[in-house]
C-alpha positions as CSV (number, residue, x, y, z in Angstrom):
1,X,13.4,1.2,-40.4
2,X,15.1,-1.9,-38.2
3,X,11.7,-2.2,-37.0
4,X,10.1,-3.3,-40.2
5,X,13.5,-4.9,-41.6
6,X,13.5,-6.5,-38.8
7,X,9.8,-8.0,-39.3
8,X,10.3,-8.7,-42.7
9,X,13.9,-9.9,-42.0
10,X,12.4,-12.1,-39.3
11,X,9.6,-13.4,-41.9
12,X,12.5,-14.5,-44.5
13,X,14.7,-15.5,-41.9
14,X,12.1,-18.4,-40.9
15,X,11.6,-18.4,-44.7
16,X,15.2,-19.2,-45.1
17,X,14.5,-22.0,-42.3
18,X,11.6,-23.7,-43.9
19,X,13.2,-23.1,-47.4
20,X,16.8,-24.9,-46.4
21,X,14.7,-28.2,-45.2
22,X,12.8,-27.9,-48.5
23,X,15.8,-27.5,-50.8
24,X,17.6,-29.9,-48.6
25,X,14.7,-32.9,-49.6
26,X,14.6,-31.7,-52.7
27,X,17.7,-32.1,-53.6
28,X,18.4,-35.4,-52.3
29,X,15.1,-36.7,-54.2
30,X,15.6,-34.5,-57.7
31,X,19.5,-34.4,-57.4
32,X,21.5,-31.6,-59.1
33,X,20.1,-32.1,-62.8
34,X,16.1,-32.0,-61.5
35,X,17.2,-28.5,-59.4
36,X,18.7,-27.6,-62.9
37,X,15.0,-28.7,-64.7
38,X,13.1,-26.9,-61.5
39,X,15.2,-23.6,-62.6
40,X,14.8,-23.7,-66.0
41,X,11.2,-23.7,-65.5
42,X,11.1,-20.9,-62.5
43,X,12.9,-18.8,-64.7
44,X,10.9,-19.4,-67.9
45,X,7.6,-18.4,-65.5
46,X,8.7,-15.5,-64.5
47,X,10.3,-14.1,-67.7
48,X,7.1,-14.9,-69.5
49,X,4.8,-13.3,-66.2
50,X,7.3,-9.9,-66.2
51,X,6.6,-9.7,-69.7
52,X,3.1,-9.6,-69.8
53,X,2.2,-8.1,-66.5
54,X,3.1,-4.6,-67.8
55,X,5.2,-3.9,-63.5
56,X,1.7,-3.2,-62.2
57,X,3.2,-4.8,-59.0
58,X,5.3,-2.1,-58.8
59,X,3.8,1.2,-60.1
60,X,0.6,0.7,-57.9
61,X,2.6,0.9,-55.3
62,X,4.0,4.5,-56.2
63,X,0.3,5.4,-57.0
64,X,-1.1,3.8,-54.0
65,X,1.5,5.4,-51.9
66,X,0.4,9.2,-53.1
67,X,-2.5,8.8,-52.0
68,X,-4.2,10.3,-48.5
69,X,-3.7,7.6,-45.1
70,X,-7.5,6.9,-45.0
71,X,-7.7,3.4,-46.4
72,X,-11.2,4.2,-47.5
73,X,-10.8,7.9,-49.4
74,X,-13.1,6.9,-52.5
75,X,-9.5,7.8,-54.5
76,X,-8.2,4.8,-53.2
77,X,-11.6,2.7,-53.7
78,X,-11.7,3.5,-57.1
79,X,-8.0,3.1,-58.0
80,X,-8.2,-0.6,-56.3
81,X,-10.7,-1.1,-59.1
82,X,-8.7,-0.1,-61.8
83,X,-5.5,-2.1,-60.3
84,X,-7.6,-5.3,-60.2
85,X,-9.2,-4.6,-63.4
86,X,-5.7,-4.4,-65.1
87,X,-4.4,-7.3,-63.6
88,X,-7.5,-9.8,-65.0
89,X,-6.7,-8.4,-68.5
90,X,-2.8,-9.3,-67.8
91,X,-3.4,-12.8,-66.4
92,X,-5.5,-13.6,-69.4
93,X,-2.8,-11.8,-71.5
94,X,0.5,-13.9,-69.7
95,X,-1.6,-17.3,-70.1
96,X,-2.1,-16.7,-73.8
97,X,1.3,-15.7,-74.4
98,X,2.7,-18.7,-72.7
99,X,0.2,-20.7,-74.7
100,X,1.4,-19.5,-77.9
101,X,5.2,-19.8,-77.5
102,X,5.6,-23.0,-75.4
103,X,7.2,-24.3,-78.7
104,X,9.7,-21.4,-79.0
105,X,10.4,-21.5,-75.1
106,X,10.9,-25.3,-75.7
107,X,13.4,-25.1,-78.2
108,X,15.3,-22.0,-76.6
109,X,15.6,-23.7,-73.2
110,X,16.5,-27.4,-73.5
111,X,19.0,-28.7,-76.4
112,X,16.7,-32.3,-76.0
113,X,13.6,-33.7,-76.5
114,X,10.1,-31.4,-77.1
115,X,9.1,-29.6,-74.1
116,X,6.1,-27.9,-75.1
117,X,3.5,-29.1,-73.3
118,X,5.2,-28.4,-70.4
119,X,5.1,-24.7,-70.6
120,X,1.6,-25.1,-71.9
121,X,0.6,-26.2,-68.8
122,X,2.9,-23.5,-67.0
123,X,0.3,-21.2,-68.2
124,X,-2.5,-20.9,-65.7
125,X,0.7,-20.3,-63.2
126,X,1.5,-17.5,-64.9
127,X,-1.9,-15.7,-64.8
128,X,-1.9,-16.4,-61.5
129,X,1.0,-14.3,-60.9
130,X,-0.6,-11.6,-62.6
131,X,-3.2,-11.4,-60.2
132,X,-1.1,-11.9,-57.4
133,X,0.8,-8.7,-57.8
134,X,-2.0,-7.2,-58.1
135,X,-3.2,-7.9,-55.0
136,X,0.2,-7.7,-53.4
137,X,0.7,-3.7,-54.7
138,X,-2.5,-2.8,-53.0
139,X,-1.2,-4.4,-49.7
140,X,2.1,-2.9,-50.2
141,X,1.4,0.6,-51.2
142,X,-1.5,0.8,-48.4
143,X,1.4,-0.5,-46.0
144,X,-0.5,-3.6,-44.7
145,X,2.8,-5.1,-43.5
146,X,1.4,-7.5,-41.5
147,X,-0.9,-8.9,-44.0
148,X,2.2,-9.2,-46.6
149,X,4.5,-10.7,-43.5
150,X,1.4,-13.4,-43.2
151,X,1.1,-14.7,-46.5
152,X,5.1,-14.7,-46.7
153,X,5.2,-17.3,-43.9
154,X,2.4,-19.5,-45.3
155,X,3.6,-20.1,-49.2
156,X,7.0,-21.0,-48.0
157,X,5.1,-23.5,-45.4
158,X,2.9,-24.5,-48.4
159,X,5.9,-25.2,-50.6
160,X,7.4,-27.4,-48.0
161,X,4.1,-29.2,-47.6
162,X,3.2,-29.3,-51.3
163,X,6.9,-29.7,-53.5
164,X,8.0,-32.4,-50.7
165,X,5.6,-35.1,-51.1
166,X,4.8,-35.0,-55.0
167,X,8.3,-34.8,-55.6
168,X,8.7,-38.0,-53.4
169,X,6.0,-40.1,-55.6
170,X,6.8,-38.4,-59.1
171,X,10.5,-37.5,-59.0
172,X,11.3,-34.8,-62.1
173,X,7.3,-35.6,-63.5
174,X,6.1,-33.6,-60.6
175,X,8.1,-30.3,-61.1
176,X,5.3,-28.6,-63.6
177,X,2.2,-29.3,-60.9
178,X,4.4,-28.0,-58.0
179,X,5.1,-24.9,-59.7
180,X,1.1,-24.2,-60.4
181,X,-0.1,-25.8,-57.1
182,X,2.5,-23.2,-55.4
183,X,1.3,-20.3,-57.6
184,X,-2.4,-21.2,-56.8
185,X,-1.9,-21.4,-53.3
186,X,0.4,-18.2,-53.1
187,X,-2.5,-16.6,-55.0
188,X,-4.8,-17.5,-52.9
189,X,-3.5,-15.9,-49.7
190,X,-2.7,-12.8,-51.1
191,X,-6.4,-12.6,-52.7
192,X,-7.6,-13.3,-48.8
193,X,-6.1,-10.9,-47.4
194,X,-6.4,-8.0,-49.8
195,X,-10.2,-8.8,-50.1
196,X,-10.3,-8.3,-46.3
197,X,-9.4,-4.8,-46.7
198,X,-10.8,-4.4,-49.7
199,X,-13.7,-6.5,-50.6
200,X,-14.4,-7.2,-54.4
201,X,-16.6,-4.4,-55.7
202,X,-17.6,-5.2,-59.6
203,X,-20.3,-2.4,-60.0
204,X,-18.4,0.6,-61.2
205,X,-15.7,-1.1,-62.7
206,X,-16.5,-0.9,-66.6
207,X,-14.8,1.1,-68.5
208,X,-12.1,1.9,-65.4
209,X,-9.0,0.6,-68.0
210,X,-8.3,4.1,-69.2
211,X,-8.0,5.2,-65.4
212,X,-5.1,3.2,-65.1
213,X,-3.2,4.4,-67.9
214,X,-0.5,6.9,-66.2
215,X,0.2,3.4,-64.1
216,X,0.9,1.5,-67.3
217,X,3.2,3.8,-68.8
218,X,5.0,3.9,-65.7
219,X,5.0,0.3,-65.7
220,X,5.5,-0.4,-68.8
221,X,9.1,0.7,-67.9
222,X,9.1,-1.8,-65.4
223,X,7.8,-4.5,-67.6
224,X,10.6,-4.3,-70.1
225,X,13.1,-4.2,-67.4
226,X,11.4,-6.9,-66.1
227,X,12.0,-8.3,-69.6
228,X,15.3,-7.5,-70.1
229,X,16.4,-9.3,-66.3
230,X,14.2,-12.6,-66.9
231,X,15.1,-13.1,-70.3
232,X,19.2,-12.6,-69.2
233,X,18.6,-15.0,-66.6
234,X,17.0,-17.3,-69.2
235,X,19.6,-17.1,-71.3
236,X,22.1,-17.6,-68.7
237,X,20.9,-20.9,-67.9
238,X,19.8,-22.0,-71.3
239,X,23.6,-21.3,-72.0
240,X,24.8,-23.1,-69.1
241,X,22.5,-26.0,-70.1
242,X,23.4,-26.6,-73.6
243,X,27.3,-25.2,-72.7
244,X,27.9,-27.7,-70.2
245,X,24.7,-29.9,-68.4
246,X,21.8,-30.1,-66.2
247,X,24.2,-30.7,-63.0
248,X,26.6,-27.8,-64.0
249,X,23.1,-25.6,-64.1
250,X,21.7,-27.1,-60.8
251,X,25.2,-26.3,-59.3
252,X,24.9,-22.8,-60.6
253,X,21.1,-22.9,-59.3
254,X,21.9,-23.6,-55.8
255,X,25.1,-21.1,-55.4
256,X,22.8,-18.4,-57.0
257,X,20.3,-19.0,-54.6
258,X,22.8,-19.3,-51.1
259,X,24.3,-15.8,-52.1
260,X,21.2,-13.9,-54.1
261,X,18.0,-15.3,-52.8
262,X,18.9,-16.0,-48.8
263,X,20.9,-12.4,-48.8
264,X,17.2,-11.0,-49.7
265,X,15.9,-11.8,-46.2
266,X,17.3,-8.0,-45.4
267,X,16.6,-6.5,-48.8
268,X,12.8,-7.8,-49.0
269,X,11.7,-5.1,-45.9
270,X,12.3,-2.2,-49.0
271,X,9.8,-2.8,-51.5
272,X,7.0,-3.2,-48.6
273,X,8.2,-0.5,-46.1
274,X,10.7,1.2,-47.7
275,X,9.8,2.1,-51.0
276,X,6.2,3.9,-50.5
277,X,7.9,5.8,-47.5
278,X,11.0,7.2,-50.0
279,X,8.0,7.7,-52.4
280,X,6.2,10.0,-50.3
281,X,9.6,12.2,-49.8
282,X,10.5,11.7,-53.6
283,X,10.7,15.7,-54.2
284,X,12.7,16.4,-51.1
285,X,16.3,16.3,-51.6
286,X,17.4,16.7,-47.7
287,X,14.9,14.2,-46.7
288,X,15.7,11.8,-49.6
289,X,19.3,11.5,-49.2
290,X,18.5,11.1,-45.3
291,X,15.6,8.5,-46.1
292,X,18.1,6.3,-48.0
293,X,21.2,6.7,-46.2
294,X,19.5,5.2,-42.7
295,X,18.0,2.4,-44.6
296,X,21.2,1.7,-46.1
297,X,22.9,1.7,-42.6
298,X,20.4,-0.7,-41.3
299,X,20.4,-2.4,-44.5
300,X,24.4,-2.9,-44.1
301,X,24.6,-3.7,-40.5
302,X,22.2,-6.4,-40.6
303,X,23.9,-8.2,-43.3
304,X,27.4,-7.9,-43.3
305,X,27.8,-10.2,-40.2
306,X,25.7,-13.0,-41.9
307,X,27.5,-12.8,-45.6
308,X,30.6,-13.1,-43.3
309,X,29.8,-16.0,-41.8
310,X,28.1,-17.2,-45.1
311,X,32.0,-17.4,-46.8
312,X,33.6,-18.6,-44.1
313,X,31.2,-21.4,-43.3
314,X,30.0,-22.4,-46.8
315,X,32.3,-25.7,-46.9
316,X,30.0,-26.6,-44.3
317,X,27.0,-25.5,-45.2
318,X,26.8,-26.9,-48.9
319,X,27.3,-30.6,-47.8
320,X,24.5,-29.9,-44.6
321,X,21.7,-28.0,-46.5
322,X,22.1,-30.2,-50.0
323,X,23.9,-32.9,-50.1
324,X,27.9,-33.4,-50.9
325,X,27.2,-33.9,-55.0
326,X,26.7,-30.1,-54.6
327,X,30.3,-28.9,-52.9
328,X,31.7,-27.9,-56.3
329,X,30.0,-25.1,-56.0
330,X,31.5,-23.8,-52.6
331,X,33.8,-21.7,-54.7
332,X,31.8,-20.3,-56.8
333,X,29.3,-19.3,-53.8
334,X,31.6,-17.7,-51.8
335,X,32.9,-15.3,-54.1
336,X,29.7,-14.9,-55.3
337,X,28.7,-13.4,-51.3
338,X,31.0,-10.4,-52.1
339,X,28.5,-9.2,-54.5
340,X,25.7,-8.3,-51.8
341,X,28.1,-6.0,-50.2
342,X,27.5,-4.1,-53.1
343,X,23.9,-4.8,-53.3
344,X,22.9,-3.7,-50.1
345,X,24.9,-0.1,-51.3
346,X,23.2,0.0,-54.3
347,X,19.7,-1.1,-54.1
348,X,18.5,1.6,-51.9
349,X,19.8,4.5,-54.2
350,X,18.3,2.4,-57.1
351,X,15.1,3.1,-55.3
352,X,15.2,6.8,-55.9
353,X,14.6,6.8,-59.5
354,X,11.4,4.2,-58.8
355,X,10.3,6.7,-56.2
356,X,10.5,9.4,-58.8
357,X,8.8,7.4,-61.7
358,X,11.6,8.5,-64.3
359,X,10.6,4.9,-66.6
360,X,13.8,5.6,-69.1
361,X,16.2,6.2,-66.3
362,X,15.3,2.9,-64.7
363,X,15.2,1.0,-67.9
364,X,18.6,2.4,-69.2
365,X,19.9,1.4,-65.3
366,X,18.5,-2.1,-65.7
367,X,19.7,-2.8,-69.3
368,X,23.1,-1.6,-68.8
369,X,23.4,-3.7,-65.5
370,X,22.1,-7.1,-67.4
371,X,23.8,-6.7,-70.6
372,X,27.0,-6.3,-68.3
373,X,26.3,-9.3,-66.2
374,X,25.3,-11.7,-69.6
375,X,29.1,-11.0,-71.0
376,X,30.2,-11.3,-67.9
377,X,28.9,-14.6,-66.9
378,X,29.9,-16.1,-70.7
379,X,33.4,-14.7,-70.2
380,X,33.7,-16.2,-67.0
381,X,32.4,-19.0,-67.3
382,X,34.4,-19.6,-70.5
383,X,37.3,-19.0,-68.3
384,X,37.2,-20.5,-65.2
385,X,33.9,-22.7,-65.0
386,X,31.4,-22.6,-62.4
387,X,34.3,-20.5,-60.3
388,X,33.8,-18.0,-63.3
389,X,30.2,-17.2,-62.7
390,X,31.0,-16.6,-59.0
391,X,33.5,-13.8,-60.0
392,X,30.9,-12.5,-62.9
393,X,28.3,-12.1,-60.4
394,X,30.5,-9.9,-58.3
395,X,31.9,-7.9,-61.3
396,X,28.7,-7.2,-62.2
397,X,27.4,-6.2,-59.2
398,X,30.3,-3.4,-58.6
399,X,29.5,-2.2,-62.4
400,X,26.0,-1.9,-60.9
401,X,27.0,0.4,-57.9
402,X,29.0,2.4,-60.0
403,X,26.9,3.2,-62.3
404,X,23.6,3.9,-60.3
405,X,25.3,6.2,-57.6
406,X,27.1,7.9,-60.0
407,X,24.0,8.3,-61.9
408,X,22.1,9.4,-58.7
409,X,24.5,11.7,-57.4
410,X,24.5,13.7,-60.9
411,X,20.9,13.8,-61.1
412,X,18.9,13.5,-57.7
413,X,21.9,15.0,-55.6
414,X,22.2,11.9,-53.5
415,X,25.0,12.2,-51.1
416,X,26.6,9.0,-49.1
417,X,26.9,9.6,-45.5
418,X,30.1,10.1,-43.5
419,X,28.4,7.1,-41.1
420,X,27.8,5.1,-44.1
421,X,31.3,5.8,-45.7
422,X,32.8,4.4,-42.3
423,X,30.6,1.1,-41.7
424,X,30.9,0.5,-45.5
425,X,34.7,0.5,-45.2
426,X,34.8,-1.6,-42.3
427,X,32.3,-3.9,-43.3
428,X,33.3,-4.9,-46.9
429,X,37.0,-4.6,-45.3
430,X,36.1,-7.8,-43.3
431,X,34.3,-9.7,-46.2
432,X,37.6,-9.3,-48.6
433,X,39.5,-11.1,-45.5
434,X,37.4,-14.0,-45.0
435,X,36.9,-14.3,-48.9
436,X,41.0,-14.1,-49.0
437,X,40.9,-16.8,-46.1
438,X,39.2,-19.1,-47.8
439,X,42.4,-18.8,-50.7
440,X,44.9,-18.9,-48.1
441,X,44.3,-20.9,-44.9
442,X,42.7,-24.0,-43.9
443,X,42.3,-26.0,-40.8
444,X,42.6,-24.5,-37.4
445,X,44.0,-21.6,-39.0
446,X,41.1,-20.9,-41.3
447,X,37.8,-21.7,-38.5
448,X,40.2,-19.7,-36.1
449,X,40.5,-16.6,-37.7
450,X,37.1,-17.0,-39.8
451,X,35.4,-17.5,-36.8
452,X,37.4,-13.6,-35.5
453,X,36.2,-12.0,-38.4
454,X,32.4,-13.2,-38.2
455,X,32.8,-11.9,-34.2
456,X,34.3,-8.9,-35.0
457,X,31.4,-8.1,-37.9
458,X,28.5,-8.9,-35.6
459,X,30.2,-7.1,-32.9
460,X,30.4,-3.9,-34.9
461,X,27.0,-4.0,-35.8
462,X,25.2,-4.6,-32.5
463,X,27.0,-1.4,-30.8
464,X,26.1,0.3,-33.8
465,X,22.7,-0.9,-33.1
466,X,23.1,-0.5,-29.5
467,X,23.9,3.0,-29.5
468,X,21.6,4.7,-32.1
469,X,18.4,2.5,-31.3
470,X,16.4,1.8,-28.3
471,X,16.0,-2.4,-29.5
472,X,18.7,-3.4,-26.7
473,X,16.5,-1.3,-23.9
474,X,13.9,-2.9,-25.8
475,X,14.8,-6.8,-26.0
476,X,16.1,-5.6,-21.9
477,X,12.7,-4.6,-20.3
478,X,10.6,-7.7,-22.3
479,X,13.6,-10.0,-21.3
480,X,13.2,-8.9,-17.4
481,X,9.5,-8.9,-17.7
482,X,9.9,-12.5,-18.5
């Protein structure tokens, strides 16, 4: 398990890298209103894609994953067929969709001026997103982590290159080509490498839709979760939009990606490694509760020092990675941080009921979780401003933990660990402080003591990781060897 986070954490770490001197141009050419338009129509994309892609991306994986270890087992062959078949007919479904209600979207998303066109021409991005999780399930449920790691590393390299330079010459005019170029070349990669292990076979393939019909169901769940998250997120910042502005929404945009989307550098090793290995022990309690309590302690240990260091160093960070017109939203970010605590405690037991393909479960987990988060962000919000959305996002996270490990303990028998209990304590113990340091100290006091709690965090977690792993013999014997 830290072997493959630690890949995949590696991957979005230089992600995270390439991403920060992307966001960092960015926003100094597009300022806080054109990272407000950028969102609008990121989210719009993917609300319209998870609508129409019925979650093949992730029920082929649970399929894939059943299946015997011999990449070639004529199973396999046949099912790659039917996944690839499935997604054509969804591409050609999300582009007509977002075709046919660009007028809607326009009117539901911006409080000015006819849009329209603009999602019109989002279309072909959205069929391409189709077919890339497609071709991404087949990777990820035949455990080609290498592969997955590879194309990773070149979009975000490709969205530097790409978003950077037409941004440059076309300012907010070049935000709809960036997001299809990106999609396109995204797609590409991930067609490359899936067609090198498995090359595109059309004889055989008519009349292989029905095969795939047990997947659909399953992901049919998936899709109108999928639904049900884009379209809160949607609204979210369609509120914030009309409710306040463009800057208020690129300010929410950029603390919502520091806390969510950078955290996910540890979380993104579970859907590739993690989830087809918990699939193939769905049944077994023992080896269940064991399967996500280790991932949950590596899980923890790798990101509790970093979301430490994240709220104590944020007042410097916002100002070096954007540009000081975003430090408004320093507040708002840092409270927003606590939430992954509870993330990283949640998101592995979520996994359980994926594993076991129980659709209404998940969908009832998901619905509660983003009709909870919606009021929440309106009441806060409301309330406090851009400060309130912080606090929502943390609110609703907790409601989230609660509910899904009291749902899996009633009806998996999933048990937390006395080792998890412990590092969870001490962990989230030393997040509250440096959150309550940022309310209560500044100067020498604050980097003083922030700077102890980030030490004493990443301190805890490399004996941990000392002790119960061979990495430090490991990183000892290469080091030497050098």
């Amino acid at each position: 398990m830290l072997k493959y986070t630690g890949i995949f954490g590696g991957v979005q770490g230089l992600n995270v890298i390439v991403s920060l001197v992307r966001n960092k141009l960015v926003a100094l050419l597009l300022g806080p209103s054109g990272m407000g338009l950028v969102s609008l129509f990121n989210t719009t994309v993917t609300f319209v894609s998870q609508s129409t892609n019925f979650g093949i991306s992730m029920s082929a994986v649970r399929h894939l994953s059943d299946y015997a270890e011999d990449h070639y087992h004529p199973q396999i062959l046949h099912f790659v067929k039917v996944v690839r078949a499935w997604s054509m007919l969804t591409a050609l479904l999300g582009m007509l969709v977002c075709i046919t209600i660009g007028p809607f979207l326009s009117s539901a998303t911006f409080s000015w001026g006819d849009h329209s066109l603009h999602f019109i021409l989002l279309s072909p991005a959205v069929a391409m997103l189709a077919v890339t999780g497609g071709e991404t399930a087949i990777l990820k449920g035949r455990r080609r982590l290498k592969s997955l790691a590879l194309v990773q590393v070149c979009s975000v390299l490709a969205a530097l290159l790409i978003s950077v330079p037409v941004y440059y010459f076309f300012g907010e005019a070049g935000i709809v080509p960036v997001i299809v170029m990106m999609a396109f070349v995204t797609m590409l990669l991930t067609v490359r490498e899936s067609y090198r292990l498995y090359p595109l076979q059309l004889r055989g393939a008519r009349g292989i839709l029905g095969d795939g019909m047990e997947m659909i169901r399953l992901g049919v769940a998936f899709t109108l979760a999928g639904i049900i998250g884009s379209s809160s997120e949607m609204l979210i910042r369609s509120w914030l939009n009309v409710t306040g502005d463009l800057d208020v929404l690129g300010l929410y945009n950029v603390g919502y990606m520091i806390t969510i989307t950078y955290a996910g550098m540890v979380f993104s090793a579970m859907e590739s490694d993690y989830f087809p290995r918990l699939s193939g022990v769905q049944y077994d309690i023992v080896a269940t509760n064991e399967c996500v309590n280790r991932q949950m302690e590596v899980s923890l240990l790798l990101l509790a020092p970093m979301l430490a260091f994240l709220i104590v160093a944020l007042p410097l960070l916002v100002p070096l990675l954007f540009s000081p017109k975003f430090l408004p939203v320093t507040s708002m970010a840092q409270v927003a941080a606590l939430a992954m605590y509870m993330k990283v405690l949640t998101l592995p037991v979520a996994y359980i009921t994926l594993a076991r393909g129980r659709s209404l479960a998940y969908l009832f987990l998901e619905t509660s979780y983003f009709v909870a988060f919606v009021l929440l962000m309106m009441f806060g919000y409301e309330h406090w401003g851009l400060l309130g959305t912080g606090i929502a996002i943390a609110l609703a996270h907790l409601f989230e933990y609660l509910l899904v490990n009291a749902f899996a303990y009633k009806k998996y028998g999933y048990r937390f660990s006395a080792t998890v209990y412990g590092y969870a304590i001490v962990q989230v113990s030393l997040g509250l402080l440096a959150y309550v340091l940022t309310l209560t100290a500044d100067g020498l006091l604050y980097w003083g003591t922030g700077l102890t709690l980030v030490l004493l965090s990443a301190g805890l977690s490399v004996h941990v990781l000392r002790r119960k792993t061979h990495l430090w013999q490991a990183l000892t014997r290469r080091f030497r060897k050098g």
